[in-house]
Jmol script that loads the backbone (N, CA, C; Angstrom):
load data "model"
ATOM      1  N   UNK A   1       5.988 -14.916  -8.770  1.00  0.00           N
ATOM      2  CA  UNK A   1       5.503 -14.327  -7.536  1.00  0.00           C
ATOM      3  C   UNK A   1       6.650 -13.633  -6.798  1.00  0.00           C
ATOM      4  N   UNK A   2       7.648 -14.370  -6.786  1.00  0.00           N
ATOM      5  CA  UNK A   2       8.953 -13.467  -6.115  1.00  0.00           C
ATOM      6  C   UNK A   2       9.096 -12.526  -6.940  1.00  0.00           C
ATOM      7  N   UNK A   3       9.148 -12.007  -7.950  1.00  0.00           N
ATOM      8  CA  UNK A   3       9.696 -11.329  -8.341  1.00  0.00           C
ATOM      9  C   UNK A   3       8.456  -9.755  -8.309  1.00  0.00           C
ATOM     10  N   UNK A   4       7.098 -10.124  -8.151  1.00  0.00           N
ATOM     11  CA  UNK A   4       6.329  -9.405  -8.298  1.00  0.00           C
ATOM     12  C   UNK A   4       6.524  -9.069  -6.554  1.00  0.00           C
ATOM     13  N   UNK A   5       6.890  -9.681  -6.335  1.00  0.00           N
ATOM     14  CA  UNK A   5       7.153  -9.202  -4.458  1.00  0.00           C
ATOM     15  C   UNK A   5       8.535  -8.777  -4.549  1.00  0.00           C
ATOM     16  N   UNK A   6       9.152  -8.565  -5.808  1.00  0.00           N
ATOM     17  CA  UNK A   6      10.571  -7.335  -5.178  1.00  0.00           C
ATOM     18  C   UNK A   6      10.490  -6.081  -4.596  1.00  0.00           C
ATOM     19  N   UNK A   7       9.566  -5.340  -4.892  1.00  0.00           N
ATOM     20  CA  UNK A   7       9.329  -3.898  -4.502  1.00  0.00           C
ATOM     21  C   UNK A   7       9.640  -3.690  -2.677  1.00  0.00           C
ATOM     22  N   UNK A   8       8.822  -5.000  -2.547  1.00  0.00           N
ATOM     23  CA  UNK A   8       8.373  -5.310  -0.723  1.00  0.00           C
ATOM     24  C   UNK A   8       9.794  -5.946  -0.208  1.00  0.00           C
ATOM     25  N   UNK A   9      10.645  -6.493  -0.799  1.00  0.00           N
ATOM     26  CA  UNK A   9      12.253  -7.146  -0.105  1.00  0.00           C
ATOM     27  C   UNK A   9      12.994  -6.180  -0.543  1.00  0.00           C
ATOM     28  N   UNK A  10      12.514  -5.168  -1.215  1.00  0.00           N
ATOM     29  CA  UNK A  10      13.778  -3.842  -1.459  1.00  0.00           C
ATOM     30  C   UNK A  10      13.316  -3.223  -0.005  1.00  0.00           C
ATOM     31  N   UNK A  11      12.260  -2.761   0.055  1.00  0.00           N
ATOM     32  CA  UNK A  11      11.603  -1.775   1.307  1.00  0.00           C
ATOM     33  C   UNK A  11      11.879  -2.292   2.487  1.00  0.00           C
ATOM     34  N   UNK A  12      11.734  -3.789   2.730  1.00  0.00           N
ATOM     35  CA  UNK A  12      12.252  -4.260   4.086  1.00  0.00           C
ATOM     36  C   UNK A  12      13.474  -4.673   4.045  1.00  0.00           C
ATOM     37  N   UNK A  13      14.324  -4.346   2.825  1.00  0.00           N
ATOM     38  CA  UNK A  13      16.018  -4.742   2.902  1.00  0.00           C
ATOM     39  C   UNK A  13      16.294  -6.323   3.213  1.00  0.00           C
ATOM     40  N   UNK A  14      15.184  -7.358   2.442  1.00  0.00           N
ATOM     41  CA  UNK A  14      15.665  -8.284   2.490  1.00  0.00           C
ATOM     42  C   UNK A  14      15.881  -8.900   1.087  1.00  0.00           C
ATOM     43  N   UNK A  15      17.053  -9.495   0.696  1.00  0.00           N
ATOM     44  CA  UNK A  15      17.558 -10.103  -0.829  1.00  0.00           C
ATOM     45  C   UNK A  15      16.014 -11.335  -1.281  1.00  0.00           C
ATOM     46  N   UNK A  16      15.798 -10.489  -2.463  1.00  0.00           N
ATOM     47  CA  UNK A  16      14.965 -11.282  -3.179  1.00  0.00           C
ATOM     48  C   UNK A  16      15.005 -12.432  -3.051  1.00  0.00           C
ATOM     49  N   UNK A  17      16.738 -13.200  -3.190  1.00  0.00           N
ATOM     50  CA  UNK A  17      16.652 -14.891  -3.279  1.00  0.00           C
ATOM     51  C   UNK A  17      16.236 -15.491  -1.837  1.00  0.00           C
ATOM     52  N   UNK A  18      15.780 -14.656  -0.923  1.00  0.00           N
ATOM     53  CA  UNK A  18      15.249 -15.606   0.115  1.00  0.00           C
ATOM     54  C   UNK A  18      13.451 -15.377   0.358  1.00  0.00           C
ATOM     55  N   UNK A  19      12.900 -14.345  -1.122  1.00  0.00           N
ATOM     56  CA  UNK A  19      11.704 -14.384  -0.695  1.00  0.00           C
ATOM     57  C   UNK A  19      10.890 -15.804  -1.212  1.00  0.00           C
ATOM     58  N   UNK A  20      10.850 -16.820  -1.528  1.00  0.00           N
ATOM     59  CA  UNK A  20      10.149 -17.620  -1.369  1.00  0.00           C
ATOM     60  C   UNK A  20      10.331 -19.056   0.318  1.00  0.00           C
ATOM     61  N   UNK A  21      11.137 -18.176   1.009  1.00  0.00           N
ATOM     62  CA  UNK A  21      11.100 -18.440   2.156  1.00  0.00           C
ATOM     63  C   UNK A  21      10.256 -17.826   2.778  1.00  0.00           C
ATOM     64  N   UNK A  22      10.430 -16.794   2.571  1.00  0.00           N
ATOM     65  CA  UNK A  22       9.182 -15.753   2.843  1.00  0.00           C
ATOM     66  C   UNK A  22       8.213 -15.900   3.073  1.00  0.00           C
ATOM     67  N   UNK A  23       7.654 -16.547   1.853  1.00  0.00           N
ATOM     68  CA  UNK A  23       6.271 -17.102   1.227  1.00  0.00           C
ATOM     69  C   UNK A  23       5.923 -18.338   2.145  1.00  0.00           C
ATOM     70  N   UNK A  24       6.933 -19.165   2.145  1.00  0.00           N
ATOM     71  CA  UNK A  24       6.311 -20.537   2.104  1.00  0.00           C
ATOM     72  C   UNK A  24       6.381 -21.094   4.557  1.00  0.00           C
ATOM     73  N   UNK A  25       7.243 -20.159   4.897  1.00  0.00           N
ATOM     74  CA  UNK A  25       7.904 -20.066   6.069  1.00  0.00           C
ATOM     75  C   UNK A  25       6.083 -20.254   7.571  1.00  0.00           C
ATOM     76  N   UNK A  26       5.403 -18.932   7.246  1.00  0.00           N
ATOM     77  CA  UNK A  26       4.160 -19.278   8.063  1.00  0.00           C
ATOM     78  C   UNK A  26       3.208 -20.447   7.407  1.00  0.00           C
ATOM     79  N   UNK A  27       3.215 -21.231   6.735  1.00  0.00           N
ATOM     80  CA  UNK A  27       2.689 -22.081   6.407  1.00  0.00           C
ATOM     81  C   UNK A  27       3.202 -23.646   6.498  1.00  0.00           C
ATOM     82  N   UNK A  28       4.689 -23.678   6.205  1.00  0.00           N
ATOM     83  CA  UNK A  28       4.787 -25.686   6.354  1.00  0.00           C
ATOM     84  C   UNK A  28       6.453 -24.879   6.512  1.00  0.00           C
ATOM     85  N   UNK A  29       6.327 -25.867   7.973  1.00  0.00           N
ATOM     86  CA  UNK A  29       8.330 -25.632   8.451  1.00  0.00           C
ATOM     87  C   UNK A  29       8.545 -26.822   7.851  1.00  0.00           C
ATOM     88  N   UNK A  30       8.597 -28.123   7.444  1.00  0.00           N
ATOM     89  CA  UNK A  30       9.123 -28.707   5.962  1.00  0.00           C
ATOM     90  C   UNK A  30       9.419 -27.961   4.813  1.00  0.00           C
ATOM     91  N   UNK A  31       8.522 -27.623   3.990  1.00  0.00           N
ATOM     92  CA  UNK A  31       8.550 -26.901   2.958  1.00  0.00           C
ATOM     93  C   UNK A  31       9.462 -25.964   3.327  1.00  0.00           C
ATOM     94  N   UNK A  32       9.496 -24.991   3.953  1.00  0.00           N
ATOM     95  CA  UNK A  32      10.832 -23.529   4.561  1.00  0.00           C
ATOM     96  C   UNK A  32      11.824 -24.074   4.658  1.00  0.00           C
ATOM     97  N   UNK A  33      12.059 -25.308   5.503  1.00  0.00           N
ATOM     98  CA  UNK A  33      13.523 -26.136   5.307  1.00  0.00           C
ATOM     99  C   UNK A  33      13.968 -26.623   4.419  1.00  0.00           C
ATOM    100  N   UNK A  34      13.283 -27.230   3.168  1.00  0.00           N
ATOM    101  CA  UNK A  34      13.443 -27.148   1.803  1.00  0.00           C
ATOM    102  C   UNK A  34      14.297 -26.001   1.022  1.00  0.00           C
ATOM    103  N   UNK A  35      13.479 -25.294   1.049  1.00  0.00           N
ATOM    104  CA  UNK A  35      13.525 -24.118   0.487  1.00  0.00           C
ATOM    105  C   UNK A  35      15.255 -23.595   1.448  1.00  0.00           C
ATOM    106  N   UNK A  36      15.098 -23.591   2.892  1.00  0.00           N
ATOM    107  CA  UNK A  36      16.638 -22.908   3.132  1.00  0.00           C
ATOM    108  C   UNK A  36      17.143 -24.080   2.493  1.00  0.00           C
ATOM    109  N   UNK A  37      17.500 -25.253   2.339  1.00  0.00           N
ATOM    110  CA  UNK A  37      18.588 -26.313   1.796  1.00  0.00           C
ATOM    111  C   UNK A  37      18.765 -25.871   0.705  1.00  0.00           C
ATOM    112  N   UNK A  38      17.750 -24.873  -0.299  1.00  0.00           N
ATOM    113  CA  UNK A  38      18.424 -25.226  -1.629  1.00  0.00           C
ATOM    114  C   UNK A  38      18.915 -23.356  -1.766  1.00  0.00           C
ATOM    115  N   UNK A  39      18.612 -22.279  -0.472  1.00  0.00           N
ATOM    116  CA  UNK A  39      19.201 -21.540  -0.967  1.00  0.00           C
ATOM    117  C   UNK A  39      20.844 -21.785  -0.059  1.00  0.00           C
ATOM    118  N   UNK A  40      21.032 -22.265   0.700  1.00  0.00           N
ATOM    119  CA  UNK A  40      22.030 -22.781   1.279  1.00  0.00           C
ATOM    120  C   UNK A  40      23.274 -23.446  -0.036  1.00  0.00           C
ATOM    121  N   UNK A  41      22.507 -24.484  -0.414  1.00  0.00           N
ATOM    122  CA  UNK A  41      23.019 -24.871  -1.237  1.00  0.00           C
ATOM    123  C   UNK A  41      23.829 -23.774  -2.663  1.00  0.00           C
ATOM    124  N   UNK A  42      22.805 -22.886  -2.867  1.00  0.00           N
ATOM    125  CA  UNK A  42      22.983 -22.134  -4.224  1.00  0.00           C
ATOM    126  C   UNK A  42      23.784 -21.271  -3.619  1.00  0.00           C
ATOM    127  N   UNK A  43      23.729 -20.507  -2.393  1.00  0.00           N
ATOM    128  CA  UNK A  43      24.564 -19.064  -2.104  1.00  0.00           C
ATOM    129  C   UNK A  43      25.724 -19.839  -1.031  1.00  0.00           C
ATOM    130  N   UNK A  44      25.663 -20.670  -0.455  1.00  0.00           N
ATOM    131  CA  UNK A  44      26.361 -21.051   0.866  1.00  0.00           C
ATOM    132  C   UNK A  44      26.073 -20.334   2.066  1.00  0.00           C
ATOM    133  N   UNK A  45      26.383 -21.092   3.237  1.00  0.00           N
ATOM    134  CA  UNK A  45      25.626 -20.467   4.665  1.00  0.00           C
ATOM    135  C   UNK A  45      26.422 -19.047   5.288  1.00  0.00           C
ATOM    136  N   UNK A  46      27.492 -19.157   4.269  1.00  0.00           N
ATOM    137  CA  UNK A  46      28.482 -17.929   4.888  1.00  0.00           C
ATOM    138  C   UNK A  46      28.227 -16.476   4.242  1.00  0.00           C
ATOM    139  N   UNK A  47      27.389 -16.830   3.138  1.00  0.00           N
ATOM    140  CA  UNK A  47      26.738 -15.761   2.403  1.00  0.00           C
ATOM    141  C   UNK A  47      25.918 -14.424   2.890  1.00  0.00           C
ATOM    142  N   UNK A  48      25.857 -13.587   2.629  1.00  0.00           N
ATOM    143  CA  UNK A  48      24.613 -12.573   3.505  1.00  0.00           C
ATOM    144  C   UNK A  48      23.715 -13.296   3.149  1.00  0.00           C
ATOM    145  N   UNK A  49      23.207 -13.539   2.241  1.00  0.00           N
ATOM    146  CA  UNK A  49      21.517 -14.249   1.912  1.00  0.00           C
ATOM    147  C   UNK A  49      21.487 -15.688   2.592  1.00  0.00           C
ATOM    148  N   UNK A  50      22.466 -16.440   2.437  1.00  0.00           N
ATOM    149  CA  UNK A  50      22.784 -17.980   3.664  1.00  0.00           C
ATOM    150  C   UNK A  50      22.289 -17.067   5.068  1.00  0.00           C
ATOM    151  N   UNK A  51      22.929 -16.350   5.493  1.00  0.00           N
ATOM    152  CA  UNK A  51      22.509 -16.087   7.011  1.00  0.00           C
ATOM    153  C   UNK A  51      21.163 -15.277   6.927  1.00  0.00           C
ATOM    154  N   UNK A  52      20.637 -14.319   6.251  1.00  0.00           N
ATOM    155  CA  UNK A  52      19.652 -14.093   6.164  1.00  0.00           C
ATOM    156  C   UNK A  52      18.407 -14.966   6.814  1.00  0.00           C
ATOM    157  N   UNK A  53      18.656 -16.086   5.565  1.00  0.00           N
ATOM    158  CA  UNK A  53      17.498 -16.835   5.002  1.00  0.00           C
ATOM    159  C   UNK A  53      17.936 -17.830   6.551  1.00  0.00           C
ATOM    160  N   UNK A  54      18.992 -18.104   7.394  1.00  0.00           N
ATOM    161  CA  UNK A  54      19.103 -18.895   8.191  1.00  0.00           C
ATOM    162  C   UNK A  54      18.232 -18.245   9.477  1.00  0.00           C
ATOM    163  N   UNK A  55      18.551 -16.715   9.597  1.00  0.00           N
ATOM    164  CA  UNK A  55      17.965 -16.089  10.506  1.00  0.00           C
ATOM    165  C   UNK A  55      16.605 -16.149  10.867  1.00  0.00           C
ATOM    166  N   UNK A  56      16.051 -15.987   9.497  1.00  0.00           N
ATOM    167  CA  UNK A  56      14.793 -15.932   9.240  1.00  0.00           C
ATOM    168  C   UNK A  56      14.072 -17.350   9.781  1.00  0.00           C
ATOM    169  N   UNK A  57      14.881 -18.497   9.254  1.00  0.00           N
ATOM    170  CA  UNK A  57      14.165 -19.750   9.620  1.00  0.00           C
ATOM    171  C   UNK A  57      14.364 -20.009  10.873  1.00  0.00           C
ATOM    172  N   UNK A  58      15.240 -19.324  11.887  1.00  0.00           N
ATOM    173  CA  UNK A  58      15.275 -19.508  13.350  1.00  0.00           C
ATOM    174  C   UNK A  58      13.976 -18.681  14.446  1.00  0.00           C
ATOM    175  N   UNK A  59      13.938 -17.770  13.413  1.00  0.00           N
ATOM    176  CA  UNK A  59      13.214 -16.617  14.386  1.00  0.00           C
ATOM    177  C   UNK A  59      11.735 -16.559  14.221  1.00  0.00           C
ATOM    178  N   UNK A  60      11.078 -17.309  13.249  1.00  0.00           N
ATOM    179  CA  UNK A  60       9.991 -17.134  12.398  1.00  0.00           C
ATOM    180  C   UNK A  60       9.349 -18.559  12.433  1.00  0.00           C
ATOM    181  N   UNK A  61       7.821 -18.616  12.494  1.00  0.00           N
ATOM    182  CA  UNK A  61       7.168 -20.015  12.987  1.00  0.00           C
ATOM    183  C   UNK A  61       6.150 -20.443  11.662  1.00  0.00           C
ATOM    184  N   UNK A  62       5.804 -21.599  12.036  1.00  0.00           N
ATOM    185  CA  UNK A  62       5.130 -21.791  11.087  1.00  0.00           C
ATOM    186  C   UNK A  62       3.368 -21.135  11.575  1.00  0.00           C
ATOM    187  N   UNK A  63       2.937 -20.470  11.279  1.00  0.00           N
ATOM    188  CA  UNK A  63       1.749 -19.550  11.752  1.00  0.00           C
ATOM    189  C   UNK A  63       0.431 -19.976  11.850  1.00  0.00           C
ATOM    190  N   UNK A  64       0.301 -20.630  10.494  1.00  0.00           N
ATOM    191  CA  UNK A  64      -0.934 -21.651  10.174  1.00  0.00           C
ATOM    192  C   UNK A  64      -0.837 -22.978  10.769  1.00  0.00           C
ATOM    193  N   UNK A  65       0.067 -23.863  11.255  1.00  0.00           N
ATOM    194  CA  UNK A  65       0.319 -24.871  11.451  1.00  0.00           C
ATOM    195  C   UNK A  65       0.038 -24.939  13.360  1.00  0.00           C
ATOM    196  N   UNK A  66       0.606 -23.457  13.835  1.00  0.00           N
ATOM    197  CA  UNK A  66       0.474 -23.261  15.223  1.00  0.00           C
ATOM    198  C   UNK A  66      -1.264 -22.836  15.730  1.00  0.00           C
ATOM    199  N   UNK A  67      -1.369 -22.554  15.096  1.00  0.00           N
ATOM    200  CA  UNK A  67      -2.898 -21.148  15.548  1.00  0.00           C
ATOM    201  C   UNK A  67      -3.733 -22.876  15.369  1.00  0.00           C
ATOM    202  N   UNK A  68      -3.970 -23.744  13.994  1.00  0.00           N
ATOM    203  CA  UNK A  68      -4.262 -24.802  14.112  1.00  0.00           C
ATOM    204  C   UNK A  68      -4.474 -25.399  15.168  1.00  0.00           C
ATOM    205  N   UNK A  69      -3.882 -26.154  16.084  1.00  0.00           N
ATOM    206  CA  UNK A  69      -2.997 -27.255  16.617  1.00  0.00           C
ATOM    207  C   UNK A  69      -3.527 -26.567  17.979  1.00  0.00           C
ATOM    208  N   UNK A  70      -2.956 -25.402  18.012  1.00  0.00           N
ATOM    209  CA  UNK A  70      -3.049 -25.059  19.732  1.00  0.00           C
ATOM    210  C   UNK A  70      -4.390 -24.690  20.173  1.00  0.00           C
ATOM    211  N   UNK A  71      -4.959 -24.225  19.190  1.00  0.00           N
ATOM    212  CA  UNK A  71      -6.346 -23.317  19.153  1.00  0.00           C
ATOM    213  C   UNK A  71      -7.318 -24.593  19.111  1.00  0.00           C
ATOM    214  N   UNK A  72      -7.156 -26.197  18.159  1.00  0.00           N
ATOM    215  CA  UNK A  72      -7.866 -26.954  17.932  1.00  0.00           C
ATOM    216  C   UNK A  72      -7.650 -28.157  19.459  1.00  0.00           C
ATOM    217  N   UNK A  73      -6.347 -27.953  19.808  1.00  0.00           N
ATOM    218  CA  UNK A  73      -6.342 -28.326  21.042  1.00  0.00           C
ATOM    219  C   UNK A  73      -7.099 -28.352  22.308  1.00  0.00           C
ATOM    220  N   UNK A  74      -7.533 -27.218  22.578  1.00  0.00           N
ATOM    221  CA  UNK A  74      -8.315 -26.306  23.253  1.00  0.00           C
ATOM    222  C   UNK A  74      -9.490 -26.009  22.813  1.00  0.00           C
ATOM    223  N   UNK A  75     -10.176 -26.254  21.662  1.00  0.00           N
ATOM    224  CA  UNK A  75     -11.380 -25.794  21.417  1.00  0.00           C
ATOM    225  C   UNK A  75     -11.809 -24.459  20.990  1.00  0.00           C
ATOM    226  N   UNK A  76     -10.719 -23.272  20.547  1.00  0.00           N
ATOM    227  CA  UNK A  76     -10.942 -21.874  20.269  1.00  0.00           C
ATOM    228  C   UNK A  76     -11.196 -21.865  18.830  1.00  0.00           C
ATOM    229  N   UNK A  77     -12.391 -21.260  18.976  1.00  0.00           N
ATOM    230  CA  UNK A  77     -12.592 -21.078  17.178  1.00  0.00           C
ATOM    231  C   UNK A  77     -12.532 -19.706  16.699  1.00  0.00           C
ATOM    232  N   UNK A  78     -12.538 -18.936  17.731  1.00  0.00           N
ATOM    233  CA  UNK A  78     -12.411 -16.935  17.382  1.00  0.00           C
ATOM    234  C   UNK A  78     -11.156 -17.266  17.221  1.00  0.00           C
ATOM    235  N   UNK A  79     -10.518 -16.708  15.850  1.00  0.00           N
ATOM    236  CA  UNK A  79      -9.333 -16.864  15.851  1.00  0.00           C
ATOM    237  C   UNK A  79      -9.179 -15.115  15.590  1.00  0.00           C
ATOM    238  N   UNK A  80     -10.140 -14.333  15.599  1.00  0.00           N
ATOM    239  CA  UNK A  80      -9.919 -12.931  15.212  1.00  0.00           C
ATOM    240  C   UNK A  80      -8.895 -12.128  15.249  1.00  0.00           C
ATOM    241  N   UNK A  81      -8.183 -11.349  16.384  1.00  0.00           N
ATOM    242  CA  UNK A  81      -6.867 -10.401  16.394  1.00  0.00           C
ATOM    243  C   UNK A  81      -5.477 -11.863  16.185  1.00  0.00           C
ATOM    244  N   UNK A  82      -5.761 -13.195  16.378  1.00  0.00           N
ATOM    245  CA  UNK A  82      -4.406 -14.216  16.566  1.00  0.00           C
ATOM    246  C   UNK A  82      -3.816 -14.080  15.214  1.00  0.00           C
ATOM    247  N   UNK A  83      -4.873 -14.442  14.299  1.00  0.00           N
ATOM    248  CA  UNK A  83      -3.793 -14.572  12.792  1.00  0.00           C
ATOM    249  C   UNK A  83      -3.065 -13.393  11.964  1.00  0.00           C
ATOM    250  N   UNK A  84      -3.936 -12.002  12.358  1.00  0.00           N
ATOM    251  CA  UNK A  84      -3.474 -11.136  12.075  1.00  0.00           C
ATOM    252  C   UNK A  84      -1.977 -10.231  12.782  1.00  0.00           C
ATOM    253  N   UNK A  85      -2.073 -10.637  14.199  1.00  0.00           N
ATOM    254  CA  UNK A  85      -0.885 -10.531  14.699  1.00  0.00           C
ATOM    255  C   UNK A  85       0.069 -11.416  14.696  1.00  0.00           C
ATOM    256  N   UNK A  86       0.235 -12.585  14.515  1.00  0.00           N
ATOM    257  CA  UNK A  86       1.054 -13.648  13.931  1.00  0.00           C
ATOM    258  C   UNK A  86       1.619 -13.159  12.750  1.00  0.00           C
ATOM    259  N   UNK A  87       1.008 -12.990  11.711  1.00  0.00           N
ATOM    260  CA  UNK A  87       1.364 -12.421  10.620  1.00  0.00           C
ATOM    261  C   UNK A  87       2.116 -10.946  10.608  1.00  0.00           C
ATOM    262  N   UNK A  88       1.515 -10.482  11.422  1.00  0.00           N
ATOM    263  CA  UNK A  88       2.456  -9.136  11.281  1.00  0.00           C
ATOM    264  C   UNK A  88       3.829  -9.181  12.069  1.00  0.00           C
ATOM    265  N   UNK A  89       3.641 -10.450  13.164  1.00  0.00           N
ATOM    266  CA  UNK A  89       5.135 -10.224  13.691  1.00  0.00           C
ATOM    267  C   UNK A  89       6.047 -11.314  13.211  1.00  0.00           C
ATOM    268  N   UNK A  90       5.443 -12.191  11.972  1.00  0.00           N
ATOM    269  CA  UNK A  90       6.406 -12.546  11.102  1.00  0.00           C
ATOM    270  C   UNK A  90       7.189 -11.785  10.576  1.00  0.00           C
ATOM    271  N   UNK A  91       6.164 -10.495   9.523  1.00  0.00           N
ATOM    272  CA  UNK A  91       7.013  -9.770   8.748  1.00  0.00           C
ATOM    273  C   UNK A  91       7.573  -9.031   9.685  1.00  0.00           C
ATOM    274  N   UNK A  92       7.484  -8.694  10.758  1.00  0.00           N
ATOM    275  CA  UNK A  92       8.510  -7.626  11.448  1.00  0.00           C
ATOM    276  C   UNK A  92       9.760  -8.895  11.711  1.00  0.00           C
ATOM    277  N   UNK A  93       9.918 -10.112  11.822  1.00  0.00           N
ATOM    278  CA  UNK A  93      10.990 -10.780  11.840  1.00  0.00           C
ATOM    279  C   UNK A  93      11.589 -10.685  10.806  1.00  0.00           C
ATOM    280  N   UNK A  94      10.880 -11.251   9.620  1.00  0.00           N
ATOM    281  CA  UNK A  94      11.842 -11.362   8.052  1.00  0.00           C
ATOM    282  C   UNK A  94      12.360 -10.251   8.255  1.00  0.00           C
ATOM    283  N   UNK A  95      11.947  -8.776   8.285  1.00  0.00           N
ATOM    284  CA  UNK A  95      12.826  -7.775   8.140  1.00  0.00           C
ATOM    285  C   UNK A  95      13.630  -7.218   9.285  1.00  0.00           C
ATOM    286  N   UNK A  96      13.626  -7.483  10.221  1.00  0.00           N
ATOM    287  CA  UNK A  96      14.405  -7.411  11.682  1.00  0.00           C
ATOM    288  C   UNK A  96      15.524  -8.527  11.218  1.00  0.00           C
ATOM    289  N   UNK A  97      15.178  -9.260  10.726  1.00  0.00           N
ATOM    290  CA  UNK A  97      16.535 -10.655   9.802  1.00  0.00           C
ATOM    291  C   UNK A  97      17.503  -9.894   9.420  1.00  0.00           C
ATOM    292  N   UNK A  98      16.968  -9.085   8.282  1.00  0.00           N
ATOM    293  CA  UNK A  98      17.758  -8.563   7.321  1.00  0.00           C
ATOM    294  C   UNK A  98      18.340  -8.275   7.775  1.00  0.00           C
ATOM    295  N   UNK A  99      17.898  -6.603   8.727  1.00  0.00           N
ATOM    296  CA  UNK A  99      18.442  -5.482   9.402  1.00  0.00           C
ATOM    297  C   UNK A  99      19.611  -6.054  10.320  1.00  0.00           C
ATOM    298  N   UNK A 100      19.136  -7.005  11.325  1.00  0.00           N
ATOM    299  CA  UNK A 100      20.250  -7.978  11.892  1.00  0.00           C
ATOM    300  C   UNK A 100      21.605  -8.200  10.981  1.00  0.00           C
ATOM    301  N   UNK A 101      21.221  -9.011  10.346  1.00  0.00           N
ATOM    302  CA  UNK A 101      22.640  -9.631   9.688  1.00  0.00           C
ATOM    303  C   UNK A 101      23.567  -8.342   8.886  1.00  0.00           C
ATOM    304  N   UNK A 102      23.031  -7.305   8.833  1.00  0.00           N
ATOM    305  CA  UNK A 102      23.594  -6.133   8.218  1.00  0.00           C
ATOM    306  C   UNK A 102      24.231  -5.988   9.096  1.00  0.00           C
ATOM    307  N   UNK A 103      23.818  -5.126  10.328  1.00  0.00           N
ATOM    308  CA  UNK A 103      24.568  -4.956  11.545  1.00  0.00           C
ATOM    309  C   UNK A 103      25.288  -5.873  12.273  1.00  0.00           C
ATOM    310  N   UNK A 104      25.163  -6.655  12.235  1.00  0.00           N
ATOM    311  CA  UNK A 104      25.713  -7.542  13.249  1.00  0.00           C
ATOM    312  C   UNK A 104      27.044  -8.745  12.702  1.00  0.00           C
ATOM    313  N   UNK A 105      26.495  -9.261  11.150  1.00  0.00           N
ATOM    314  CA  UNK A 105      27.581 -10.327  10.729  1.00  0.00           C
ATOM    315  C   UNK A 105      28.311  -9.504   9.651  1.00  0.00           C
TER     316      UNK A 105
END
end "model"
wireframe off; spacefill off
backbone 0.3
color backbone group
């Protein structure tokens, strides 16, 4: 699956080895912290892809886990324009990540 999603981390300028953060990030912040420990582990945190993939897990929520919780809190079941804009201003984070750590570290 990552790899069939390279086309999409070339276009938003983010390194392949952090797209299954990608993947797994709006769905379970366990699982995403996983996933940064072992690219942490493989590249180190001082790495472009370490800060990347660190950026990403600072700036970026778990999507499904929130819309859940807050919405079931409250009683909202139209979840109509919420998940779709959640989602889109994930991916404008993952790649605002990238773009960041280019410029900036």
């Amino acid at each position: 699956l990552t790899f069939s999603l390279s086309p999409i981390s070339r276009a938003l300028m983010i390194p392949k080895e952090v797209m299954p953060l990608v993947l797994i990030r709006p769905i379970s912040g366990s699982g995403a912290l996983a996933v940064l420990d072992g690219i942490l582990k493989a590249h180190g945190p001082d790495s472009f892809i370490g800060r990347v993939a660190s950026v990403m897990q600072g700036t970026t929520e778990t999507t499904f886990y929130v819309i859940t919780m807050y919405y079931g809190a409250v009683g909202i079941k139209a979840t109509k324009h919420t998940l779709p804009s959640a989602l889109f201003a994930d991916v404008v984070a993952f790649a605002a990540a990238g773009i960041a750590v280019r410029l900036f570290l």
